[in-house]
N, C-alpha and C positions, 0 to 999 in steps of 0.2 A: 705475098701481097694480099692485101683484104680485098675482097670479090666485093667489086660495086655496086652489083644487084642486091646486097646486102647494109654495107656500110657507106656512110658518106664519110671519104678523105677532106680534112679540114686545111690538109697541106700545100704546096711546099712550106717549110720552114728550114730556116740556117741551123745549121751544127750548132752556134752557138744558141741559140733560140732553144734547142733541144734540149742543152745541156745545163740552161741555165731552169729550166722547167723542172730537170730531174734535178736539179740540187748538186751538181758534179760538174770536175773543173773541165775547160773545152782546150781543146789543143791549139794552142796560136792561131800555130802555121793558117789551119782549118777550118777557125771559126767560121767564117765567111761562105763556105761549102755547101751548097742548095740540096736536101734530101728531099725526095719525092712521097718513099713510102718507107716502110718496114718490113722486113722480107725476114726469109728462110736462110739457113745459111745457104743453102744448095740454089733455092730461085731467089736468089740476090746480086742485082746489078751494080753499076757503077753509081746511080744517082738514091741509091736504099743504106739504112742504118739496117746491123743484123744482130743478132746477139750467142755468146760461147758461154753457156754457163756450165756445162761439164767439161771434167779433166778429159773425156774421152771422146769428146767434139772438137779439140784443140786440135787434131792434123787435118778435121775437113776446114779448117778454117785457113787450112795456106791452097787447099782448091776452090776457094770461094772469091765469087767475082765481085763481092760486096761492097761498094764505097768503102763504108764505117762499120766498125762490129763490137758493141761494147763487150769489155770482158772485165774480169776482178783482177785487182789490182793487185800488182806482184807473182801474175800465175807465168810462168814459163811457155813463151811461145815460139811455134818453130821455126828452125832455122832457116836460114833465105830469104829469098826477096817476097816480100808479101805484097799480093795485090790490095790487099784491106789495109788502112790504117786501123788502129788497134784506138777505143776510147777506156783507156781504165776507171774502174768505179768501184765503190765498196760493195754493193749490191746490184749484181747486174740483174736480180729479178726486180728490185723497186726500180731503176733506171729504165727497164724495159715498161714496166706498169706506166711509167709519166707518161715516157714518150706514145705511147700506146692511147693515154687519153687525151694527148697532145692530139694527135693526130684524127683520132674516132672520141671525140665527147659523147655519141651518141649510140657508142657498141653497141647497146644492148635491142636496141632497136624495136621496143613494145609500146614506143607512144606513136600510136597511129590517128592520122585525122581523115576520118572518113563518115560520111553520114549513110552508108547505106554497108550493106553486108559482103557484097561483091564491089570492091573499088573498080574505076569504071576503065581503068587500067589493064587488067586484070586480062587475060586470054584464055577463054573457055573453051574445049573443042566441042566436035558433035560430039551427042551422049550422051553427054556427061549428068551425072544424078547426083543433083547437091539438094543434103536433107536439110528441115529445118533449123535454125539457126546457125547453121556453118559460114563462118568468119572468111573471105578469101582477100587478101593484101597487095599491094600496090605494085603491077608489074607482074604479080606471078602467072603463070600457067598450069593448065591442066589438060591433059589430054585425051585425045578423045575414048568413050566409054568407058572412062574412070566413073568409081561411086566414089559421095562420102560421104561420112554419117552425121547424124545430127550432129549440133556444136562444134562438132571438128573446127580449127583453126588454121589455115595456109598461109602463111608469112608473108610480109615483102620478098619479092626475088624468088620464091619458092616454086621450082617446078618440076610438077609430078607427071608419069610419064603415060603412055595409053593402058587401059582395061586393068589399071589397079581398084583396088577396093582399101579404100581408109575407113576405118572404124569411128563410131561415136567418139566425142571428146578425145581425139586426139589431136598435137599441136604439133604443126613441122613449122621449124626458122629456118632460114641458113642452108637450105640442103637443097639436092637436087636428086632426086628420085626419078629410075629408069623406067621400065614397061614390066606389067603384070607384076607390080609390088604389093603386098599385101600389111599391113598394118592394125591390128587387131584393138579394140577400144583403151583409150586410155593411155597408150602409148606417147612420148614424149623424144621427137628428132631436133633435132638441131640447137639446143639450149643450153647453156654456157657452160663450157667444160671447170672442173672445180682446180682452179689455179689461184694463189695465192703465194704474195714476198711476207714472208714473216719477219718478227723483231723482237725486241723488247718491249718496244710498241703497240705492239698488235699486229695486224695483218694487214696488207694491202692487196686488195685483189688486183689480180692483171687480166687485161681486157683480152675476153677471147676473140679472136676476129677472123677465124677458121669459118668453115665449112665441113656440113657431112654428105656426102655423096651413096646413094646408097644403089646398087647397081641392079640388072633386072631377075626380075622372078625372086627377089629376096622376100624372108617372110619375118615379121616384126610381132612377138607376141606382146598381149596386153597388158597396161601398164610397165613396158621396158624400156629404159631413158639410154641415148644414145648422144652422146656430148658431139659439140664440135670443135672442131681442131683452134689453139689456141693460135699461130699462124697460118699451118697447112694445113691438110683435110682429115676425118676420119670416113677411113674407107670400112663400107661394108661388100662382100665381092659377089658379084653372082651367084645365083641359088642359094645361099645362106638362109640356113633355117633358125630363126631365134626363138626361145620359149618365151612364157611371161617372164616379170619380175626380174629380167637383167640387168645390170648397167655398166656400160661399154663408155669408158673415158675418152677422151681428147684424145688425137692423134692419132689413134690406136688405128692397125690397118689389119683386119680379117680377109683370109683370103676365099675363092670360092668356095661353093657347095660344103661349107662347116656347118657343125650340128651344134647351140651352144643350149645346154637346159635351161629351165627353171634355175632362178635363184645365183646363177650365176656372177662374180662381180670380175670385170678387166678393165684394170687399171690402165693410166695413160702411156704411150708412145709405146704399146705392146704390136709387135707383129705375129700376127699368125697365119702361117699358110695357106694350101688348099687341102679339101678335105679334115681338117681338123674336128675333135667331137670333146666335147666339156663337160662330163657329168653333172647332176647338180649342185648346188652351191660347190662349184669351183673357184677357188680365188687365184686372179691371176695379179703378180706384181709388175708395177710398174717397169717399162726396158725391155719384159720377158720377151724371147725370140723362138716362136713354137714351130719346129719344123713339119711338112707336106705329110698327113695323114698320120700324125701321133692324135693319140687318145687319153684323157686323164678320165679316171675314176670317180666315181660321187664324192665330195666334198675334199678332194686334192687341193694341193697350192703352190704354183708357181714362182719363186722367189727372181729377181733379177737376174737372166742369165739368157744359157743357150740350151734348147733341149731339141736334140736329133728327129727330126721327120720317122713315122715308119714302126715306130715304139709306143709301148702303153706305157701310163706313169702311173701312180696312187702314192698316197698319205702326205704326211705335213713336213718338210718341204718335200714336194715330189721327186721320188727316183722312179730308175725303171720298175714295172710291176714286179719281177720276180726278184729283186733286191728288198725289197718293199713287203713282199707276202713272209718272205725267210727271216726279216728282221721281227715282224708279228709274231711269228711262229715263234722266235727264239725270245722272246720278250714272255708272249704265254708260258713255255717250258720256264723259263727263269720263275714266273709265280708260281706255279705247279710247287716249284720245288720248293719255294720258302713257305707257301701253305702247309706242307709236308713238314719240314723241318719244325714251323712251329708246335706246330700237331702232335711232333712227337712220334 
């Protein structure tokens, strides 16, 4: 469900109301059926639409307490009694995108009406040192002996926690930041994770309507873009050290004290442990699941999958490190020898 301090809910609407917005047929029986919001599979009630759009989310959806859950049409669902009714569609990301702007017209939430720099809203503690022209938004908070630097920007709903230090020109939406957070200039939290239903057509983007939660003593290097979750949140975990120049997708959940460098890029709905460390330019894919204190290499890449806590990794797509050195090694020797051979 969208966090209120962020979005205005434009709902309830009928199932049929929904359905007739996404362009897809509405179930009889159910037209008539009151949703309230749009949820998760997992935080989805009785009165919430949810959505299955992988093959490999189809068994949490017979433990799902969801009303409605759109899924595509013709996919195999499982057996038993389901507490969801099922809405089939051709595209359960464009159906998810309507319903989604059915519900938030105004996701993106950057049209503000305010005539002064601090809305009067707004909850400042003792301390606090807001430089000149810093932006602070309707509702948010900040805590006492927080700095932040010039121009910086704090969103509606945005609340930062005691004795952090924000940087110049930096912009947080969406998020709620803990105590002794660090944020270095130019840095960019809470902004719309890069979600898109493609086609023949083009693209429709879907509304992100997540949160970033970023927990305490974490450190946020300059200019590093950290998306918010397109339903749920992306977690950043305590003590997390971030370099410049990162960018951490949607959903994505880091766990404590990880080290992520420079130049780094992780894709969405990735988990990573505690302890985790990302050389630089590490690319991590989309799914990837990093186990409790493994380490990749400078310019490593994580392809969809599962990779063991405990372990180093290096090269494209990452294996373990001494798979990975021996394959190098035996790759040099193989040109050795055909240098050779040419040569004569």
């Amino acid at each position: 469900m969208a966090d209120t301090r962020f979005y205005d809910n434009r709902g309830p609407f009928t199932l049929a109301k929904i359905c007739e917005h996404a362009s897809i047929p509405s179930p009889e029986a159910d037209g008539g059926s009151e949703i309230a919001d749009l949820a998760t599979l997992e935080g989805a009630g009785p009165s919430h639409l949810t959505f299955c759009a992988a093959k490999d989310l189809v068994l949490a959806l017979a433990a799902s307490r969801a009303g409605f859950c759109l899924v595509a049409e013709g996919v195999a669902l499982p057996t038993g009694q389901l507490k969801t009714r099922p809405v089939p569609c051709h595209s359960v990301q464009h159906a998810l995108a309507a319903a989604a702007e059915l519900f938030y017209p105004e996701h993106n939430g950057t049209a503000w009406t305010q005539d002064r720099a601090v809305h009067p809203s707004a909850r400042i503690g003792d301390n606090v040192s807001l430089a000149p022209g810093v932006v602070v938004g309707p509702n948010a908070e900040i805590g006492a002996g927080t700095r932040v630097g010039p121009n910086a920007v704090i969103g509606r709903g945005v609340a930062v926690g005691r004795d952090c230090d924000i940087g110049s020109h930096v912009a947080i939406s969406h998020a709620y930041l803990g105590d002794g957070v660090i944020v270095l200039p130019g840095a960019q939290v809470g902004q719309a994770g890069f979600g898109f239903a493609g086609s023949k057509e083009g693209h429709v983007g879907i509304p992100q309507l997540g949160r970033v939660i970023v927990q305490d003593r974490v450190e946020i290097g300059a200019c590093t873009t950290i998306d918010r979750g397109a339903l749920g949140d992306t977690v950043i975990g305590e003590g997390t050290k971030i370099d410049n120049l990162v960018q951490i997708g949607h959903n994505t959940r880091i766990g404590r004290h990880c080290v992520i460098v420079a130049q780094t890029g992780i894709s969405g709905s990735c988990e990573l442990g505690d302890f985790v460390v990302l050389g630089g330019q590490v690319g991590i894919s989309d799914h990837a699941h990093i186990g409790d204190g493994a380490r990749f290499a400078a310019r490593g890449a994580a392809t969809p999958g599962v990779y063991p806590g405990g372990q180093d990794y290096g090269g494209v797509p990452a294996r373990p490190m001494k798979q990975w050195r021996r394959e190098v090694a035996a790759v040099a020797r193989l040109a050795k020898r055909g240098r050779q051979v040419r040569d004569g």
